[in-house]
N, CA, C and O of each residue as an XYZ file, in Angstrom:
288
protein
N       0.842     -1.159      0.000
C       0.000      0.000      0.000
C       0.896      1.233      0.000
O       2.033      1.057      0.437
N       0.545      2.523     -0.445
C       1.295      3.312     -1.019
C       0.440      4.650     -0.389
O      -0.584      5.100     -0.903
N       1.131      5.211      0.908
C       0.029      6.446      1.199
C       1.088      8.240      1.156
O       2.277      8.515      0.991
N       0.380      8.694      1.296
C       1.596     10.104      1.803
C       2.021     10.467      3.474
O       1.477      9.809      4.361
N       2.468     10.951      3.632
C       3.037     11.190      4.572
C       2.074     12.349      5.502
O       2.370     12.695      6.645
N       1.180     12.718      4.929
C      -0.079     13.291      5.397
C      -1.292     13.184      5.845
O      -2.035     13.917      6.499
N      -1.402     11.710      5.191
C      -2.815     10.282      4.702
C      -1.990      9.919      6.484
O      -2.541     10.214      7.544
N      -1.039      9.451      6.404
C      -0.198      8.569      7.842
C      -0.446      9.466      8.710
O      -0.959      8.752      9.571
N      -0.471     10.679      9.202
C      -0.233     11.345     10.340
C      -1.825     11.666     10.869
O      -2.140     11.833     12.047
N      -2.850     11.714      9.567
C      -4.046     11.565     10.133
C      -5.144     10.274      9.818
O      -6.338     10.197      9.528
N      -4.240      9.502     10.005
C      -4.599      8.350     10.169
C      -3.998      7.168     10.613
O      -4.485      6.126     10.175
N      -3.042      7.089     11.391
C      -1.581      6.138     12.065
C      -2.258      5.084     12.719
O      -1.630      4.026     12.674
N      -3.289      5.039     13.285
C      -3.984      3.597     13.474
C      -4.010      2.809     12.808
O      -3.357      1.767     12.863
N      -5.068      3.260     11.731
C      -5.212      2.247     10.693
C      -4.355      1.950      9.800
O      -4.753      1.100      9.004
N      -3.059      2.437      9.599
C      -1.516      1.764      9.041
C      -0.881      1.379     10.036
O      -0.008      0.627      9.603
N      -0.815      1.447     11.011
C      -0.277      0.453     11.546
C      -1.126     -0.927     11.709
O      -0.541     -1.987     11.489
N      -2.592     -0.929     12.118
C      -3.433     -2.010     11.752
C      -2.838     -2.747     10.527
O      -2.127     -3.748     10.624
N      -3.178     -2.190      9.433
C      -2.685     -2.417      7.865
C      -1.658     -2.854      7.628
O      -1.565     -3.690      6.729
N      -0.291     -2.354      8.508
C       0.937     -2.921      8.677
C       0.979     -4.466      8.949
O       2.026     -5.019      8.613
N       0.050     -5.204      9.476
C       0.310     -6.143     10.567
C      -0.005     -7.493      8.955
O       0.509     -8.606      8.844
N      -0.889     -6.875      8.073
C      -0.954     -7.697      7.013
C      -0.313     -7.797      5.864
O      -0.068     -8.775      5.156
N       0.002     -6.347      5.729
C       0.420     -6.062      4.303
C       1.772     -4.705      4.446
O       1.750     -3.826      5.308
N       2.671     -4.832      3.556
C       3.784     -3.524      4.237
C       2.900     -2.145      3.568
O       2.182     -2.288      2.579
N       3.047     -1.015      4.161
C       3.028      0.195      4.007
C       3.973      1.055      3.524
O       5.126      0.816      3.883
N       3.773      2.108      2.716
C       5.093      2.053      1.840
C       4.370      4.170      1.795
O       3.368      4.605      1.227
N       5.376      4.897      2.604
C       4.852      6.252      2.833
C       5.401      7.329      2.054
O       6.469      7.672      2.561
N       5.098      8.047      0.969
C       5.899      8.913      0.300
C       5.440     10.843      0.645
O       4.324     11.226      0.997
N       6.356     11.514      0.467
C       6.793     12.550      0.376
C       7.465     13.483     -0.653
O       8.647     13.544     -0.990
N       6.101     14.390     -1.174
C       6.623     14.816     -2.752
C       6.750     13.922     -3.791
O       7.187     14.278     -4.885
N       6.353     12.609     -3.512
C       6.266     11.879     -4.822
C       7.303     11.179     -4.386
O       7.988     10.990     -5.391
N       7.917     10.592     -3.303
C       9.144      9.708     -3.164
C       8.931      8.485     -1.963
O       8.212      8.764     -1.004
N       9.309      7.688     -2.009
C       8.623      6.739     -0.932
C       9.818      7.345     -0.379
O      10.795      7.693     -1.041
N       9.625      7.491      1.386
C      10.641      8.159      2.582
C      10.571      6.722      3.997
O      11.384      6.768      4.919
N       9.688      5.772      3.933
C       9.985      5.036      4.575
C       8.724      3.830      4.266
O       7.828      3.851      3.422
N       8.953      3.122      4.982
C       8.026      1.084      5.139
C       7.646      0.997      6.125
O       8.579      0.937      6.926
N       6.506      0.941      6.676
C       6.023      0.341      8.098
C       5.514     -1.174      7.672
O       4.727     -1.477      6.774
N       6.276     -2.102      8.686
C       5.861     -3.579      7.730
C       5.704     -4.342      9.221
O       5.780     -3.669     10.249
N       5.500     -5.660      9.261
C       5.100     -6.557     10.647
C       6.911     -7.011     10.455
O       7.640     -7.114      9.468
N       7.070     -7.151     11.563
C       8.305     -7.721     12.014
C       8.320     -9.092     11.727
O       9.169     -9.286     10.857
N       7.878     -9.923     11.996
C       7.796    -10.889     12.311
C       7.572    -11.598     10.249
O       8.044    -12.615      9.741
N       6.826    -10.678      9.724
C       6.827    -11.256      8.428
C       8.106    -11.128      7.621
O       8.376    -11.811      6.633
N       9.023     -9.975      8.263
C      10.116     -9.906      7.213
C      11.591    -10.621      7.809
O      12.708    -10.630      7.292
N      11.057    -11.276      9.253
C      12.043    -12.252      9.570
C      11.734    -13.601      8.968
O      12.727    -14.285      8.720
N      10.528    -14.132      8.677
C      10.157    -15.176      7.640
C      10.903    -15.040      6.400
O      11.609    -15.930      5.925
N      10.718    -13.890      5.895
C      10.855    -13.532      4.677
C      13.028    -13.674      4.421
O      13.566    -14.107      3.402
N      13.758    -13.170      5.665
C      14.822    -13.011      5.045
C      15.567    -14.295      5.438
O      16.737    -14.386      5.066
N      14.805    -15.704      6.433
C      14.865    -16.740      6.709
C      14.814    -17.727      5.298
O      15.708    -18.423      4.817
N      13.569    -17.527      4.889
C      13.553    -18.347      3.353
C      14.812    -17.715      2.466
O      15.326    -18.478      1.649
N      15.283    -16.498      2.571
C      16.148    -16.027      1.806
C      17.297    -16.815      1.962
O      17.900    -17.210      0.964
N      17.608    -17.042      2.899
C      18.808    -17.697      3.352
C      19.084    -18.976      3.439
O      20.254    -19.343      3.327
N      18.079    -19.865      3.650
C      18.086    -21.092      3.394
C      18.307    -21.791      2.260
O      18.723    -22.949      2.247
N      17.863    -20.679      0.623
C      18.827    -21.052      0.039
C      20.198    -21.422     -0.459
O      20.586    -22.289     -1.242
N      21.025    -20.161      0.492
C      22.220    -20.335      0.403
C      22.809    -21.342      0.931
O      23.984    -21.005      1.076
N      22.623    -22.615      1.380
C      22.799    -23.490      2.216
C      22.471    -24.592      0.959
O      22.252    -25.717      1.409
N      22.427    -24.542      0.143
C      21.954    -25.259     -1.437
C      22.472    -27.119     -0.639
O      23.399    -27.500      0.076
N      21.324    -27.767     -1.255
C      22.081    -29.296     -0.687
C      22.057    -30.009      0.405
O      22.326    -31.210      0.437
N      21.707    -29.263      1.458
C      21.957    -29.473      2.798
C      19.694    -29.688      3.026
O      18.636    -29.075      2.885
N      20.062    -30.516      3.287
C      18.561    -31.270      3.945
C      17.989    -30.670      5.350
O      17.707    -31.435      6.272
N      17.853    -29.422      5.449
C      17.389    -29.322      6.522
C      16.226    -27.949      7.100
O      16.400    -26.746      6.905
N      15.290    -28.472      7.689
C      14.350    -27.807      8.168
C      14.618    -26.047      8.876
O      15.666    -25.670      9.398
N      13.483    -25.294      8.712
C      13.796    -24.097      9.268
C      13.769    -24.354     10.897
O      14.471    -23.571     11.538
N      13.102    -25.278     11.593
C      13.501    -25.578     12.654
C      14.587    -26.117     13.245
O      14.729    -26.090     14.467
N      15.708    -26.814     12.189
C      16.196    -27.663     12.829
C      18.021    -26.556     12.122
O      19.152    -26.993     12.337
N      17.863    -25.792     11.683
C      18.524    -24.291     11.518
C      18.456    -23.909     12.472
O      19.382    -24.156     13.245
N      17.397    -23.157     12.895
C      17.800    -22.427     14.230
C      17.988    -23.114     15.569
O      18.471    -22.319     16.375
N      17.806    -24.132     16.006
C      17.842    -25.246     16.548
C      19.690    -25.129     16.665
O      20.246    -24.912     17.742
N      20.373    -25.302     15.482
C      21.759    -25.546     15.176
C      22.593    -24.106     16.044
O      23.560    -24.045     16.804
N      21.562    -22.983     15.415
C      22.553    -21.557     15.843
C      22.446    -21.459     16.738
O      23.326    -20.645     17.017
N      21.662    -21.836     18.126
C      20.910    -21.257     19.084
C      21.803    -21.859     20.043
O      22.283    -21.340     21.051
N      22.022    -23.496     19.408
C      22.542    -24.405     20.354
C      24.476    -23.702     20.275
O      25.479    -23.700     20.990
N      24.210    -23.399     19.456
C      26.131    -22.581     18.967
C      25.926    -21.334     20.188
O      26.886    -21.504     20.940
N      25.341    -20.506     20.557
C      25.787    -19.387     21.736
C      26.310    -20.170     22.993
O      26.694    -19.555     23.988
């Protein structure tokens, strides 16, 4: 979703609501200036990213972090 930076300040509830499903994307003069997005979706998101790099290797997103967690 694509609002201004004017639309956000009188209305910040309902983008952040909106945030929780879909990212928010806020522009200024015609420029996007920032993203309000759910946390939790763009740690999914850079998780699948990475699991490719691991090409070959048989193993679950549980049993990944499982590996790093047990490494501290």
């Amino acid at each position: 979703m694509l609002i201004t930076a004017s639309e956000l300040k009188g209305n910040i509830g309902k983008y952040l609501d909106t945030a929780y499903h879909e990212d928010v994307f806020v522009t200024r003069k015609g420029k996007v200036i920032a993203k309000i997005s759910n946390p939790a979706s763009d740690k999914a998101a850079l998780l699948d990213s990475l699991v490719g790099v691991a090409a070959g290797v048989d193993m679950t997103h549980e049993e990944i972090r499982a590996g790093r967690l047990a490494r501290k």
